[in-house]
C-alpha positions as CSV (number, residue, x, y, z in Angstrom):
1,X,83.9,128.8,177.7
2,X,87.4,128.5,179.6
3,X,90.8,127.9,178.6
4,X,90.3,123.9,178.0
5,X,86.7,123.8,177.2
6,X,85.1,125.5,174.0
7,X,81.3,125.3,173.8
8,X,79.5,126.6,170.9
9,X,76.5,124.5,171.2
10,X,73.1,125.5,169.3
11,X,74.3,128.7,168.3
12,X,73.5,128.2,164.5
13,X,76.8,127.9,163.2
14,X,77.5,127.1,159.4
15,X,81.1,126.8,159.9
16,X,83.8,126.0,162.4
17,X,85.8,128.8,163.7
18,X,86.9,129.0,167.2
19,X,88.1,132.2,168.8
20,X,91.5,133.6,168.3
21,X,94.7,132.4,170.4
22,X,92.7,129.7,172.4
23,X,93.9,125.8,172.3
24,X,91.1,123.6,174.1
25,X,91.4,120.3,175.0
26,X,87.7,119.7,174.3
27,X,85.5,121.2,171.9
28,X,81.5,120.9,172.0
29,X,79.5,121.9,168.8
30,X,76.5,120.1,168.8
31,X,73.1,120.9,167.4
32,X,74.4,122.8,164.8
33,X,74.4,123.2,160.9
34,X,78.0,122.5,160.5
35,X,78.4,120.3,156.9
36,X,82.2,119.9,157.3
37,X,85.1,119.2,160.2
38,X,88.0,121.8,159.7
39,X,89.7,124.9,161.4
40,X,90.7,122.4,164.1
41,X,94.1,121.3,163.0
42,X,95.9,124.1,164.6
43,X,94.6,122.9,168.0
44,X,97.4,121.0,169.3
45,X,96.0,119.6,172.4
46,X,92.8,118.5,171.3
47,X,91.4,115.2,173.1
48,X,87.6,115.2,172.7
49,X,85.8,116.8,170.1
50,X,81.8,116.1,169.6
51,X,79.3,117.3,166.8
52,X,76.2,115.7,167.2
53,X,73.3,116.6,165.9
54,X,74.9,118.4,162.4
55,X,74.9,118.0,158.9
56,X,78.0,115.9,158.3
57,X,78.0,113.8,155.4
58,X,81.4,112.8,155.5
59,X,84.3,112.5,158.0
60,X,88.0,112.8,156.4
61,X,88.6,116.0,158.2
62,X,89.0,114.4,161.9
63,X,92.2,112.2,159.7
64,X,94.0,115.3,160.7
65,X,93.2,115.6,164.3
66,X,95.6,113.3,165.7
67,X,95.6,113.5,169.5
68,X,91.6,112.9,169.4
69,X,91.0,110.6,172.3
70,X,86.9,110.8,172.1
71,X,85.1,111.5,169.0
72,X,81.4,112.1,169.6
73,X,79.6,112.2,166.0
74,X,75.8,110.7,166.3
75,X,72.9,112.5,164.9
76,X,74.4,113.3,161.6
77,X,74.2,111.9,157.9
78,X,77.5,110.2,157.7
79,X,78.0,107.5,155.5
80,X,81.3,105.4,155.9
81,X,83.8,105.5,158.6
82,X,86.6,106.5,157.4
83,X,89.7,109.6,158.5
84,X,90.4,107.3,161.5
85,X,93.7,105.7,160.3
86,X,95.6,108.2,161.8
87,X,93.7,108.6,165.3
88,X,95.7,106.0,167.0
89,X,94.8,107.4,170.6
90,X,91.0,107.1,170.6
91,X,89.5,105.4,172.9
92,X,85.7,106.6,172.5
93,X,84.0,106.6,169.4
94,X,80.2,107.6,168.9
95,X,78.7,107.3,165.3
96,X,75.3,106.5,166.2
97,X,72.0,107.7,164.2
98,X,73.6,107.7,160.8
99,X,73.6,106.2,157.5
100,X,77.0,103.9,157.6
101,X,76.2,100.4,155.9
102,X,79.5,98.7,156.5
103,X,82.0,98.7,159.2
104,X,85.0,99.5,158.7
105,X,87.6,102.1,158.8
106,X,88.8,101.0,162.3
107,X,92.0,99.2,161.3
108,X,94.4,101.1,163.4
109,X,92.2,102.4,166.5
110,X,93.5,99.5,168.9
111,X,92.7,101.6,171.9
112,X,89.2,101.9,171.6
113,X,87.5,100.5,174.2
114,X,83.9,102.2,173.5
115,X,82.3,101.5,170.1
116,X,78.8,103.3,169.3
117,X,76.9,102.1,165.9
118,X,73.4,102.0,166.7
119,X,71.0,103.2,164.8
120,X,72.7,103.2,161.5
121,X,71.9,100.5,158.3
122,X,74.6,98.0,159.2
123,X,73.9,94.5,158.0
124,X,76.8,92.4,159.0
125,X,79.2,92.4,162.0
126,X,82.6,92.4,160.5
127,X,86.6,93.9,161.1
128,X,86.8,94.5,165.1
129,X,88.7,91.3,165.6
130,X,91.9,93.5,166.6
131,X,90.2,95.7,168.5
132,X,91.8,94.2,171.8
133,X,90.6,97.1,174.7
134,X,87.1,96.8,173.7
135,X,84.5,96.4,176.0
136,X,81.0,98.2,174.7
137,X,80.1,97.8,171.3
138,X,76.9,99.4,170.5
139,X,74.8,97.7,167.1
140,X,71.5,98.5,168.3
141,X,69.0,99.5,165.7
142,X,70.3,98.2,162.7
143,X,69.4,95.0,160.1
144,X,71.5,92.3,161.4
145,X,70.0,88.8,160.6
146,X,72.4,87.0,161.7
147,X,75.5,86.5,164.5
148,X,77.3,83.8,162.3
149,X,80.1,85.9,162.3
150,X,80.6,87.3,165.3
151,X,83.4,84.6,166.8
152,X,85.7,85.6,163.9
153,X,85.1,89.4,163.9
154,X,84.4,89.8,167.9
155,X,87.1,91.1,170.3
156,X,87.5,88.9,173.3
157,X,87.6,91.4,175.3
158,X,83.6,92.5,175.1
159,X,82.0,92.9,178.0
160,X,78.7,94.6,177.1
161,X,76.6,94.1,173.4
162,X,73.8,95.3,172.5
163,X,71.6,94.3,169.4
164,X,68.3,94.9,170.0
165,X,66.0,96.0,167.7
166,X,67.9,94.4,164.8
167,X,66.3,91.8,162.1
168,X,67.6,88.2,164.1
169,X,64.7,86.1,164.2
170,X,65.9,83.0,165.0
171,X,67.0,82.9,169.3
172,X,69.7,79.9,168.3
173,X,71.9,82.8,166.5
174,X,72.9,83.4,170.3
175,X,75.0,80.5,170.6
176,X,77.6,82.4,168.3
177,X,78.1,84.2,171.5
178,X,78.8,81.9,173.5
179,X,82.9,81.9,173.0
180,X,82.9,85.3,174.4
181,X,82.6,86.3,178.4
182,X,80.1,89.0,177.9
183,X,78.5,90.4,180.9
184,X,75.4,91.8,179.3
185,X,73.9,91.1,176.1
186,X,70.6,93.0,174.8
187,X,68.5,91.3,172.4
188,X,65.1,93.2,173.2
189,X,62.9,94.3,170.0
190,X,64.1,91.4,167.8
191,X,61.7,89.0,166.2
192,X,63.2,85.9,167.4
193,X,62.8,87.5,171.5
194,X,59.2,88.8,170.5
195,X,58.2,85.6,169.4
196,X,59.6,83.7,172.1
197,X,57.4,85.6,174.7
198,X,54.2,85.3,172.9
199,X,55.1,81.6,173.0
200,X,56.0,81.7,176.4
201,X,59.3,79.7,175.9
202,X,62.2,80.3,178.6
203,X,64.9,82.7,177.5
204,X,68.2,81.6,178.5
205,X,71.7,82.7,178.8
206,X,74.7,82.0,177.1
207,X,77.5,82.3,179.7
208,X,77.2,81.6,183.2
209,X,78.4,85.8,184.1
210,X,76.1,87.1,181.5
211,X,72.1,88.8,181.5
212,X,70.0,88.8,178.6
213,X,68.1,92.3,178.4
């Protein structure tokens, strides 16, 4: 621990409390038993903040934690994104390995520019439109069937996607990507890709910049 780090990893806590009289910048609780985010507030200069591998179930405590510039929250139980509206700053968001169905929440995190939603039961790619800085979204491991919607609920600005290991079966589904200058695209573990290898059909690409993983 120093004056801008606090790191409480694995040591069985229950509950958050942080030692008297320090304000970190970045605080690093994973692999706990914590079931709640709170006793933070009074740490004004608080940028990153991670928890993975806890017992959260929800996520309306980090609503008050407005400075947050990385949010690291995988390996949990939450179940809807939400207590973001406020945390205008972030740019880093990791809610991987949970149980969030929908997405959403995000309406006023514009500077995000790292998105993290793999492994979580999300069905449909909708609402990041207006995210205009971001470059990695993350939807590996879900039940997506279908990439219908991706033009109208895409940012422009992607740069990497992953879906593999999602439910798409049919390869055509790509060509909703194809109004997007992605540079890498994963679509390994899908039924459409593992059927198209035991039929030994070429895999192709949809932008001239981009691989197919």
């Amino acid at each position: 621990m120093d004056g801008d780090v606090v790191n409480l990893s694995g040591a069985g806590i229950h509950q958050i409390s942080l030692p008297q009289g320090v304000d970190p910048t970045t605080v690093i609780l994973d692999k706990n038993d914590i079931t709640k985010i709170d006793n933070l507030e009074k740490c004004q200069h608080l940028k990153q903040l991670s928890l993975a591998g806890n017992r959260l179930v929800r996520m309306t405590s980090v609503a008050k934690l407005k400075n947050l510039t990385v949010l690291n929250l995988p390996d949990n139980s939450i179940v809807a994104i939400e207590g973001l509206k406020e945390l205008t700053e972030l740019e880093w968001l990791n809610l991987s390995a949970n149980s969030i169905k929908v997405v959403e929440g995000l309406t006023n995190n514009y500077k995000l520019r790292h998105l993290d939603l793999s492994d979580n039961s999300i069905s449909q790619i909708t609402n990041l439109a207006h995210l205009v800085c971001l470059r990695t979204l993350l939807l590996h491991g879900n039940i997506i069937k279908t990439l219908e919607g991706a033009p109208q609920n895409l940012p422009k600005s992607l740069a990497i996607l992953s879906l593999a290991e999602n439910e798409i079966a049919d390869l055509n589904e790509v060509r909703y990507l194809s109004c997007f200058q992605l540079e890498q695209v994963s679509l390994m573990n899908n039924p459409c890709v593992l059927v198209t290898s035991s039929n030994s059909y070429p895999c192709y690409c949809i932008t001239t910049h981009c691989s197919v993983l």
